[in-house]
Backbone bond lengths (Angstrom), bond angles and torsions (degrees), N, CA, C in turn:
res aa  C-N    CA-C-N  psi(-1)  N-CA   C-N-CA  omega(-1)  CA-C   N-CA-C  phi
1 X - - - 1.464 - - 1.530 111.36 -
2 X 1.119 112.28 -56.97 1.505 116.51 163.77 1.740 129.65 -34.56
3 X 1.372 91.96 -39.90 1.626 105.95 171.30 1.519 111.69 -80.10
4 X 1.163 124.28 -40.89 1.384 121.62 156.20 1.751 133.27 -57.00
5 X 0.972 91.34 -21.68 1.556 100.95 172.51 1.802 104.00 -90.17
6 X 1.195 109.37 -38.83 1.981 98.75 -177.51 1.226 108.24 -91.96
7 X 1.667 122.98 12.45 1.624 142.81 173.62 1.518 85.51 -87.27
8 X 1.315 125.30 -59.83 1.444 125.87 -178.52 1.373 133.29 -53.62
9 X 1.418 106.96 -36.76 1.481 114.58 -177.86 1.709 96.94 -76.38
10 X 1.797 115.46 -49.31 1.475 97.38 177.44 1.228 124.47 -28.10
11 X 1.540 102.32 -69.75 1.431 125.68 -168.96 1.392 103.80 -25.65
12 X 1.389 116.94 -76.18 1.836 127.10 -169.38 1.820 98.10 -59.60
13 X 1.178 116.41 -39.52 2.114 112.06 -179.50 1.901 87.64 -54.82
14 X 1.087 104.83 -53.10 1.587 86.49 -158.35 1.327 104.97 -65.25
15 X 1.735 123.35 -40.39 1.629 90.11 -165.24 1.573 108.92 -74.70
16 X 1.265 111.90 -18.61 1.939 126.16 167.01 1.742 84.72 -35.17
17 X 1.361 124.28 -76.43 1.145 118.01 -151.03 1.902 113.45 -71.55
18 X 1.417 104.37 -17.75 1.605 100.39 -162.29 1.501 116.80 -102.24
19 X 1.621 102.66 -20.84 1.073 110.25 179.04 1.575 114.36 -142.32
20 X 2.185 92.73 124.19 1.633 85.92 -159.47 1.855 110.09 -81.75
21 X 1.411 123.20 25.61 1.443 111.27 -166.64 1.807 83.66 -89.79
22 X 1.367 107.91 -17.64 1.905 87.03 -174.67 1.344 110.03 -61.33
23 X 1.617 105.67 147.25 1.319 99.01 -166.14 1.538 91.82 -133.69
24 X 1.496 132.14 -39.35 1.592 116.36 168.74 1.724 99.49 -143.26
25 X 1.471 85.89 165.61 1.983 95.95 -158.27 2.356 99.95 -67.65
26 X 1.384 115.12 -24.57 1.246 90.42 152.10 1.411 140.58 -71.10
27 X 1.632 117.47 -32.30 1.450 103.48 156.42 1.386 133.28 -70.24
28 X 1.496 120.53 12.67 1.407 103.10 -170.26 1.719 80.81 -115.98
29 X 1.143 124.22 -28.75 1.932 132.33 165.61 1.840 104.41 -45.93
30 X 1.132 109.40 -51.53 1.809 113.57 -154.66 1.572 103.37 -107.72
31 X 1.551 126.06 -28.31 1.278 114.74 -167.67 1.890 98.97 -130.73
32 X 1.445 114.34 46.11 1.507 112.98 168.10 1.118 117.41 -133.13
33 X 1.619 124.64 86.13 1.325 133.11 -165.39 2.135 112.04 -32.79
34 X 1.520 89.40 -51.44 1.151 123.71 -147.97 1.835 85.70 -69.86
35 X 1.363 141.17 -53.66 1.247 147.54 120.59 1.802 122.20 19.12
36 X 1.236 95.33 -80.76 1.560 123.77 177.54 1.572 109.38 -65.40
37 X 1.258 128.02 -26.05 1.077 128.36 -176.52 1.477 98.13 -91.55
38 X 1.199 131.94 -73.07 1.563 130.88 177.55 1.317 98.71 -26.00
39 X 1.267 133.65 -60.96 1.791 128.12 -166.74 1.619 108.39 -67.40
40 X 1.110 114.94 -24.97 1.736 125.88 -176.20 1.763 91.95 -77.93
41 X 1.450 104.09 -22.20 1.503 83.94 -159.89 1.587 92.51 -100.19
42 X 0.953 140.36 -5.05 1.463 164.97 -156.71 1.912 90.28 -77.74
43 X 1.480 93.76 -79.38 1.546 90.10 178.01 1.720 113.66 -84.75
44 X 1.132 131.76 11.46 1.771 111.82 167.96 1.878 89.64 -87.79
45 X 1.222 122.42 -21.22 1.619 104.06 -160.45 1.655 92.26 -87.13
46 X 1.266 123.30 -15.89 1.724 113.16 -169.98 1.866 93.27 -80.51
47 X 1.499 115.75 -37.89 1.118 138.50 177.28 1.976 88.53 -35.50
48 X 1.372 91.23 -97.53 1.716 110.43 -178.81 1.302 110.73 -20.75
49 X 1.325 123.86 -50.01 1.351 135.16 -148.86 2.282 95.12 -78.68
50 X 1.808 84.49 -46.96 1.956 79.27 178.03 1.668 109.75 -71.52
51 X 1.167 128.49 10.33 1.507 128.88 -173.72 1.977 109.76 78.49
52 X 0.979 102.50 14.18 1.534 99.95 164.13 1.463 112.78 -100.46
53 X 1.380 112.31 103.65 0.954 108.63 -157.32 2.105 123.93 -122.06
54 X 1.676 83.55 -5.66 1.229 102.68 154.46 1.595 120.09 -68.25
55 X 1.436 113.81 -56.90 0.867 119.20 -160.78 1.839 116.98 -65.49
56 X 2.023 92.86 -25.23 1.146 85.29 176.75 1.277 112.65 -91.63
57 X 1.565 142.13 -25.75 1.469 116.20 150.06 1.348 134.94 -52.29
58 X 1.111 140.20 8.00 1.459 162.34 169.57 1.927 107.79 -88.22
59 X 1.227 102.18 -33.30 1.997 115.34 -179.30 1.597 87.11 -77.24
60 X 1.211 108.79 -59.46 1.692 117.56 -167.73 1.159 114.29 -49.07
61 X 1.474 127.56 -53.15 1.453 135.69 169.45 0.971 125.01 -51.78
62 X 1.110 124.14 -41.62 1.880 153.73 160.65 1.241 97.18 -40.61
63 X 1.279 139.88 -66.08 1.236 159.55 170.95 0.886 120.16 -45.57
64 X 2.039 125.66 -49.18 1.235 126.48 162.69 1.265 139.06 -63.48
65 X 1.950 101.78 -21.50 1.275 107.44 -173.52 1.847 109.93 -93.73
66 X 1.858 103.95 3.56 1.709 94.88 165.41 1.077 128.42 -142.82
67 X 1.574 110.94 14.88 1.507 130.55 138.16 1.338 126.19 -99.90
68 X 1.566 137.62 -10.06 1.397 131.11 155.13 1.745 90.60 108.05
69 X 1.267 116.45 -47.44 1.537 120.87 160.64 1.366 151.28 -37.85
70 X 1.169 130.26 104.08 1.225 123.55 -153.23 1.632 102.84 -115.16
71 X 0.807 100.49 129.08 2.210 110.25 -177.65 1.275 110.36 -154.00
72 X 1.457 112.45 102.27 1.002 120.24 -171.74 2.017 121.26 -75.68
73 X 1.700 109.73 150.92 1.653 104.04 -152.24 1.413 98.99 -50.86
74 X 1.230 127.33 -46.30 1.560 131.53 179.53 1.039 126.51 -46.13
75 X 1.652 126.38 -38.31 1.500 112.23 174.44 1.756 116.44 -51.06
76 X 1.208 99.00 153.65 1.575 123.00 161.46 1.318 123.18 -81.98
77 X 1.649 119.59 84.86 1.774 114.82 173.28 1.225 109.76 -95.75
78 X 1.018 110.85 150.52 1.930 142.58 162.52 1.165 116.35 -51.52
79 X 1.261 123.03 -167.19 1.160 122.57 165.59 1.889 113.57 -106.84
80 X 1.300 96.58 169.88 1.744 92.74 177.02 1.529 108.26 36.82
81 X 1.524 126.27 63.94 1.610 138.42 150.85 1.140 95.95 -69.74
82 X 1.196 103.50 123.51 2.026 118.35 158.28 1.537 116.19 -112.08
83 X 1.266 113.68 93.29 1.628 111.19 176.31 1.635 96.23 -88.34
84 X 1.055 114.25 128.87 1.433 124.36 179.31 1.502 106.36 -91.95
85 X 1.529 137.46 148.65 1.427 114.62 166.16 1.666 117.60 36.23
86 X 1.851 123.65 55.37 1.206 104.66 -167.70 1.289 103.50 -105.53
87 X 1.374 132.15 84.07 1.472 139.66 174.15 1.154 97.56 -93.95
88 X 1.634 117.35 141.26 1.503 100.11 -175.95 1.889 151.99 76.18
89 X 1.567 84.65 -1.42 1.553 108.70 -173.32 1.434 95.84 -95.99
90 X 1.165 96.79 151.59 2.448 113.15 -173.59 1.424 92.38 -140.08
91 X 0.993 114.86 131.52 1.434 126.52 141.72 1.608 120.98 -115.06
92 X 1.602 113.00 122.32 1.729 82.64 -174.98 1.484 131.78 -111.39
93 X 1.098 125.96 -146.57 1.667 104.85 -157.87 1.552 109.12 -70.03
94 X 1.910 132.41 -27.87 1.296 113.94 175.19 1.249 115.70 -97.58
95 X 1.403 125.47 10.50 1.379 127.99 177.03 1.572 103.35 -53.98
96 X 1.164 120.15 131.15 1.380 145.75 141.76 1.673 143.70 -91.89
97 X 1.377 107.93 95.83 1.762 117.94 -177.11 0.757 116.70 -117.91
98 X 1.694 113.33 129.69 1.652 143.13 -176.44 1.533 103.22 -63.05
99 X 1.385 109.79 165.40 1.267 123.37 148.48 1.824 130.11 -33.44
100 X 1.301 114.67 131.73 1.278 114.47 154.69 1.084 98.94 91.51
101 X 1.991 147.95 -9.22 0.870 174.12 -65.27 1.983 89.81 -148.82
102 X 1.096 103.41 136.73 1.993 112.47 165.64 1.747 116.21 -145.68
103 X 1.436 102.85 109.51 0.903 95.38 166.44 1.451 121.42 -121.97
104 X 1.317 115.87 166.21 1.473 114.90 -168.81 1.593 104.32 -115.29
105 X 1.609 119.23 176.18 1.215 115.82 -173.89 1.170 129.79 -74.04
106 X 1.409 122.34 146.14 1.223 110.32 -170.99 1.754 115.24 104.18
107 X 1.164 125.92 0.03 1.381 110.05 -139.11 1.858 77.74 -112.52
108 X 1.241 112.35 154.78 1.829 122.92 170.98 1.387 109.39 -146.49
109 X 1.509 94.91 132.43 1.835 101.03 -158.36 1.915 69.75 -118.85
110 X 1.506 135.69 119.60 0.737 133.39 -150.07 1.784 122.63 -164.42
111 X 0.998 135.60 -179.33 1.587 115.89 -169.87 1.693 104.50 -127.42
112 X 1.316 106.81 148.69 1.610 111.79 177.49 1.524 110.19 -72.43
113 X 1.473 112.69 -20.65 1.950 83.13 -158.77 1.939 90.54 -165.85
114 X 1.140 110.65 -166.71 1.654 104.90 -168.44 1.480 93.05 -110.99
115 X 1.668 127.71 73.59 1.346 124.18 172.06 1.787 79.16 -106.54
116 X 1.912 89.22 157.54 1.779 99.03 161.24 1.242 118.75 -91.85
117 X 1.379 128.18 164.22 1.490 123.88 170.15 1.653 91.56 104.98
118 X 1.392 101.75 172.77 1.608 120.36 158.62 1.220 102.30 -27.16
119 X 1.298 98.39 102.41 2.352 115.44 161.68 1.453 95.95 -122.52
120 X 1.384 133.86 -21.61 1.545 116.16 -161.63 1.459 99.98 -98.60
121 X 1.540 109.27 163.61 1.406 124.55 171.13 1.768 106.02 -43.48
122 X 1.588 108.36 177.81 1.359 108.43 168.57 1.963 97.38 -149.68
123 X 1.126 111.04 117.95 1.449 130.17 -156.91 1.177 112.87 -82.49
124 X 1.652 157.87 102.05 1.139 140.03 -169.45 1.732 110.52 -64.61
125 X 1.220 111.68 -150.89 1.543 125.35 148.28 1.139 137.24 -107.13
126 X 1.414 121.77 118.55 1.432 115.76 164.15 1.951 84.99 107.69
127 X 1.259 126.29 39.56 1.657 135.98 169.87 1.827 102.58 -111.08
128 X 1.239 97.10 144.99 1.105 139.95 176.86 1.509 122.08 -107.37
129 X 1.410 116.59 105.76 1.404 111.24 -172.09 1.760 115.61 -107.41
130 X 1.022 130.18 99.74 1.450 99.04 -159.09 1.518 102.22 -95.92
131 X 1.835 107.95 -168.81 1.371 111.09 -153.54 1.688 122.48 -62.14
132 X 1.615 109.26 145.56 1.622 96.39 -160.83 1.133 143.74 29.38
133 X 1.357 89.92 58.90 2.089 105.10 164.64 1.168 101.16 -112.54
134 X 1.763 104.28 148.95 1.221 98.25 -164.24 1.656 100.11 -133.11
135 X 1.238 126.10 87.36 1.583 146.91 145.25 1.563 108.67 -17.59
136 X 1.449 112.09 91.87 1.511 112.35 174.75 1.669 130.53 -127.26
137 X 1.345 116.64 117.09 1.074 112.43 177.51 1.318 110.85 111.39
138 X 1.313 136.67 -178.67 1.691 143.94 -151.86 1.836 98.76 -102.04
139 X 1.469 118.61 62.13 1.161 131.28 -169.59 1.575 115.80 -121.91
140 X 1.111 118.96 150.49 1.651 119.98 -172.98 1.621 107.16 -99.47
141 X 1.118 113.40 164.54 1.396 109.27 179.41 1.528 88.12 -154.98
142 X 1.883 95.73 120.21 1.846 78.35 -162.64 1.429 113.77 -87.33
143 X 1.149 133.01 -148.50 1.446 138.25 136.05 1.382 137.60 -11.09
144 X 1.009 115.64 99.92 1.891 105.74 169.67 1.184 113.63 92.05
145 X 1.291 130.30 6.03 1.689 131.85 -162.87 1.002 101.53 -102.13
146 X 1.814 106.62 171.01 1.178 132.31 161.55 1.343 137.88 -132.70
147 X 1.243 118.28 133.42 1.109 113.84 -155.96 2.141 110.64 -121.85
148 X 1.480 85.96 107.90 1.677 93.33 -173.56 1.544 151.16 -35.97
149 X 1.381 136.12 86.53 1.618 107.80 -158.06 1.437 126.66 -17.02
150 X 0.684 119.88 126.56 1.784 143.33 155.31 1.622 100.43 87.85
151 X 1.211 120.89 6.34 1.285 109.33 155.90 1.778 142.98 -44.45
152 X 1.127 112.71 141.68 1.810 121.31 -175.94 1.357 103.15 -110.00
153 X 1.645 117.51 96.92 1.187 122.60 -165.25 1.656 91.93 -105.88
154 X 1.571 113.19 124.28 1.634 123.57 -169.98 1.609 122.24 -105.17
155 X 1.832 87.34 -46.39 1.729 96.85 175.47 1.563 106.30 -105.13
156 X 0.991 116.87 176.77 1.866 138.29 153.13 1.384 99.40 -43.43
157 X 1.512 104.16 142.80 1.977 118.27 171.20 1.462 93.69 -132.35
158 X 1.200 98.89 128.45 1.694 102.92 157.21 1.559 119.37 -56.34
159 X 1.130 102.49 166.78 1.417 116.01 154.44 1.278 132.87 -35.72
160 X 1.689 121.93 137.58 1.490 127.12 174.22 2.020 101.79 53.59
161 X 1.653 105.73 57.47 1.269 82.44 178.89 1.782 99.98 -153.77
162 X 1.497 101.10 160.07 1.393 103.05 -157.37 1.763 108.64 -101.38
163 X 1.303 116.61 121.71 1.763 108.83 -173.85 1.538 113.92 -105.27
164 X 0.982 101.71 120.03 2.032 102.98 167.18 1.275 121.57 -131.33
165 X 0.903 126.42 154.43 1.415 143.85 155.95 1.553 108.13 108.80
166 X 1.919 114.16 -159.26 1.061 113.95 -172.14 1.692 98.19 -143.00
167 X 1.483 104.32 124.40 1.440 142.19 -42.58 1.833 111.35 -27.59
168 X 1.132 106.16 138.71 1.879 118.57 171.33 1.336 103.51 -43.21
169 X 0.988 123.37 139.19 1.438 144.67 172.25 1.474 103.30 -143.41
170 X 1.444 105.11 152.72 1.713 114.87 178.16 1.591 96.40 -87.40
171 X 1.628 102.84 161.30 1.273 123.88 171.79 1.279 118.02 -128.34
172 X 1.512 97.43 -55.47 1.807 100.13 152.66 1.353 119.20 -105.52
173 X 1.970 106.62 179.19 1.043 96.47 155.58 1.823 90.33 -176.65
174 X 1.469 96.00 134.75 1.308 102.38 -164.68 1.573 139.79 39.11
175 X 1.934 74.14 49.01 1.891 113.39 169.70 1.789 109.47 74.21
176 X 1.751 115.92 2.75 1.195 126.40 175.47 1.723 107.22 -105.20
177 X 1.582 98.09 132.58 1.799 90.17 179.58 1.475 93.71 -84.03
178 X 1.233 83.92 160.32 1.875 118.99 -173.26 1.646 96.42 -95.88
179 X 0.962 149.55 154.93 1.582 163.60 -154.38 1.318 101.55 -157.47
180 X 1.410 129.10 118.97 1.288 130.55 -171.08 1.599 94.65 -114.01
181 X 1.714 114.16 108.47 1.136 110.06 172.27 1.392 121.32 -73.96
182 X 1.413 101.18 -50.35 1.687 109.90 -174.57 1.590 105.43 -98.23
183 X 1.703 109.62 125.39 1.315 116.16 173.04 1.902 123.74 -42.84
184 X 1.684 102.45 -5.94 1.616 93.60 -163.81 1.371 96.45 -100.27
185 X 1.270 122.89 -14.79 1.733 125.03 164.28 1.376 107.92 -39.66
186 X 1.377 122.75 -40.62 1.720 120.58 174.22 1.396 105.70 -59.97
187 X 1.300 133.59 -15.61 1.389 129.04 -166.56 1.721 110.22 33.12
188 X 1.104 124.46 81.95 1.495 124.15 -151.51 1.899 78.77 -124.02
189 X 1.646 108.31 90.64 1.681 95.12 170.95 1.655 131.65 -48.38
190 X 1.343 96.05 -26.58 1.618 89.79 153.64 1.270 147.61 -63.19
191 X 1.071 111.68 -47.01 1.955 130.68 138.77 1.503 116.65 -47.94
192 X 1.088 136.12 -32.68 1.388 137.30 159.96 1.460 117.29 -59.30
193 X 1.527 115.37 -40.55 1.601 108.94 -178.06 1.244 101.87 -90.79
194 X 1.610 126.69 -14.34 1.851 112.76 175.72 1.512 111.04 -89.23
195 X 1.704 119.59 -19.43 1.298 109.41 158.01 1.844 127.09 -80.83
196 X 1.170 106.65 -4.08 1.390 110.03 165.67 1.733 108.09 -95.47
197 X 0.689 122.64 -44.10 1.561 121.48 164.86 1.529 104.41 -51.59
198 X 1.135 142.22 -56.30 1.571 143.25 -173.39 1.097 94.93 -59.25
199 X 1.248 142.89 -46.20 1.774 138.94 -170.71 1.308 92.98 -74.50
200 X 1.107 140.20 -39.90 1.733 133.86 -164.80 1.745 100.91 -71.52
201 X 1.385 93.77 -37.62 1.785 97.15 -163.83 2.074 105.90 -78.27
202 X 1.732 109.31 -17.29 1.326 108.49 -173.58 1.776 83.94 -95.99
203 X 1.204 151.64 -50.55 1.175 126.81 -169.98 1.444 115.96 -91.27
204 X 1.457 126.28 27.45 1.364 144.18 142.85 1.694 96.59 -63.90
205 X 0.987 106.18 -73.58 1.513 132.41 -166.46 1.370 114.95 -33.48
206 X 1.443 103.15 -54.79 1.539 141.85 -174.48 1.473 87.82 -63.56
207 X 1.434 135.43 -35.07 1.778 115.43 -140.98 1.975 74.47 -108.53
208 X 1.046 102.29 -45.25 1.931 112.60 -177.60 1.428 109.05 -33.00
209 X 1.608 108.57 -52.48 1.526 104.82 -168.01 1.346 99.67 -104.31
210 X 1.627 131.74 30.79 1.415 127.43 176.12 1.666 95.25 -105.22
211 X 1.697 111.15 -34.49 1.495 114.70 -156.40 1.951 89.18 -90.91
212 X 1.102 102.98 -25.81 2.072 101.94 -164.17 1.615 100.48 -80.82
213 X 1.052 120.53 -5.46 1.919 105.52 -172.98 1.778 89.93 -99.58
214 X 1.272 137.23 -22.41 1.442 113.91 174.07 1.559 103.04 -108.53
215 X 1.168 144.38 25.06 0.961 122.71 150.49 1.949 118.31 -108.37
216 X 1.666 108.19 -4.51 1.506 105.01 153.36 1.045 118.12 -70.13
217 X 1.303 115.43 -33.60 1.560 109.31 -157.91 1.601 117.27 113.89
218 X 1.305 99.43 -161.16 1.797 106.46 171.88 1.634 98.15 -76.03
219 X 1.392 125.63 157.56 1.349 114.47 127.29 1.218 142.93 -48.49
220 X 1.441 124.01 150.10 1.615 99.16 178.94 1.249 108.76 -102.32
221 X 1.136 133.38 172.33 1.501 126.82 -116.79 2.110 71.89 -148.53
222 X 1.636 94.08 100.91 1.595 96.09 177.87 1.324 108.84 -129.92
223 X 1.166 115.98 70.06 1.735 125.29 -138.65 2.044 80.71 -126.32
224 X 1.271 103.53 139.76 1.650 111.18 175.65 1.258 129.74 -92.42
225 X 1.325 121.32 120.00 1.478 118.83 -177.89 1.313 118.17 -81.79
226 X 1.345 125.93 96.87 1.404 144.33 -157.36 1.589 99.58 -72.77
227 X 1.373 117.04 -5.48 1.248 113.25 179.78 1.346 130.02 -103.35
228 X 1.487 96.13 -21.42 1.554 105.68 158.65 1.274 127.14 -59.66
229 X 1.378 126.66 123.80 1.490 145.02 172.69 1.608 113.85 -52.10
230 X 1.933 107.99 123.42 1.609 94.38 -179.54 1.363 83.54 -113.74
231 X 1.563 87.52 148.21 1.784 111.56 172.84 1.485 118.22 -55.79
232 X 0.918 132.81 103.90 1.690 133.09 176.85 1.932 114.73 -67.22
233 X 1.388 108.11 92.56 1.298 106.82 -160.26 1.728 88.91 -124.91
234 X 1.450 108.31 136.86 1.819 109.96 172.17 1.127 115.82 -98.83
235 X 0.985 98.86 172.17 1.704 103.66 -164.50 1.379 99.15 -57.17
236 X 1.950 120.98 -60.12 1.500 113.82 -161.92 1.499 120.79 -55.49
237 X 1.690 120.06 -9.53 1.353 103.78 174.55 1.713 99.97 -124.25
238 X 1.229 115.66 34.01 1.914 133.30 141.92 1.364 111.81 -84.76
239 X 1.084 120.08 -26.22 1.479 125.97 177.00 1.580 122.31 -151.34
240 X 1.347 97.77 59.28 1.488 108.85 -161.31 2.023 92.25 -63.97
241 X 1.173 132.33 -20.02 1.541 115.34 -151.52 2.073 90.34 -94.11
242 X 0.997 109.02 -19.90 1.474 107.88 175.13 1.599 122.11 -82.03
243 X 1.805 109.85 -34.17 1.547 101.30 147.06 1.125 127.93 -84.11
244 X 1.449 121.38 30.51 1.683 103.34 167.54 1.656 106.23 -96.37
245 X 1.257 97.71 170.99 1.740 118.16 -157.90 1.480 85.10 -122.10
């Protein structure tokens, strides 16, 4: 009980510290979805953990249907989670998040496909998720990072490092930008199947004009002999019967 109560006081220090619209410890208690959901999720995961496990997806839902938030009893949270604005935020049952952790709305730490075992992200400490990014699959997200609105984060990022775009790619990393020379560093699977298709279509090509020069033949050889003499003939005796009078 004791540990639940200095789980509580964190909770309200951090959003005191992360977000300056809090203005007194009952509005950040009664009107912070993002708040209310961490404590809802507090008891469905002790729930999960004794094998009641209805009851603790039943806390969770409860939870989802009046914070907009969905965190399932199984994930692993940290301490001091700050979902800012979390309408729309998932965490799912093997996701794992560190300490010091912020996420914003919108955001789904979430799984690619129906394998068992570890499918969810795994969250370092001290990350930043911003709005609608979407964390997918049995991937690490290390230490200290950040991770860009609306980003599609696919693989593992090291430490101290900054993710954007779609698929996520780093930009920084340990306060140095990263320079992406070659476009396939994005690993963008869409760009992967049009550069494997382009190699199919040049050694198509390659086999086309290896098999077509012996089954034409030679060229024929329609080349001009600049030395041959042309007859100088005028029109009136090319068509002598149309100038006659």
């Amino acid at each position: 009980m004791i540990s639940f109560f200095r789980s509580v006081r964190e909770d309200v220090a951090a959003i005191f510290e992360s977000d300056p619209a809090a203005r007194s410890y009952l509005e950040v208690v009664f009107l912070y979805p993002g708040l209310q959901a961490v404590w809802a999720h507090h008891l469905s995961h002790w729930l999960w953990r004794h094998r009641m496990r209805f009851l603790a997806r039943f806390v969770s839902q409860v939870a989802r249907l009046f914070t907009g938030i969905e965190i399932h009893p199984g994930a692993e949270i940290g301490r001091r989670l700050f979902i800012d604005h979390g309408m729309g935020t998932v965490i799912g049952e093997t996701a794992a998040v560190g300490d010091d952790v912020t996420l914003y709305q919108g955001v789904t730490l979430g799984g690619t496909g129906k394998e068992k075992g570890k499918r969810h992200p795994t969250i370092g400490n001290n990350v930043s998720i911003g709005s609608g990014a979407k964390l997918l699959g049995n991937i690490t997200v290390g230490d200290n990072c950040r991770v860009g609105a609306g980003s599609v984060v696919l693989r593992s990022v090291p430490a101290n490092s900054t993710i954007v775009g779609v698929p996520g790619h780093i930009v920084l990393r340990d306060g140095k930008r990263v320079v992406i020379t070659d476009p396939k560093d994005i690993r963008d699977p869409l760009s992967d199947v049009i550069i494997k298709l382009a190699a199919e279509i040049h050694e198509l090509r390659e086999k086309f004009q290896q098999h077509s020069h012996p089954a034409l033949g030679a060229e024929p050889d329609i080349t001009i002999d600049e030395g041959t003499p042309t007859p100088n003939i005028s029109p009136q005796e090319l068509f002598q019967e149309d100038y006659q009078i």
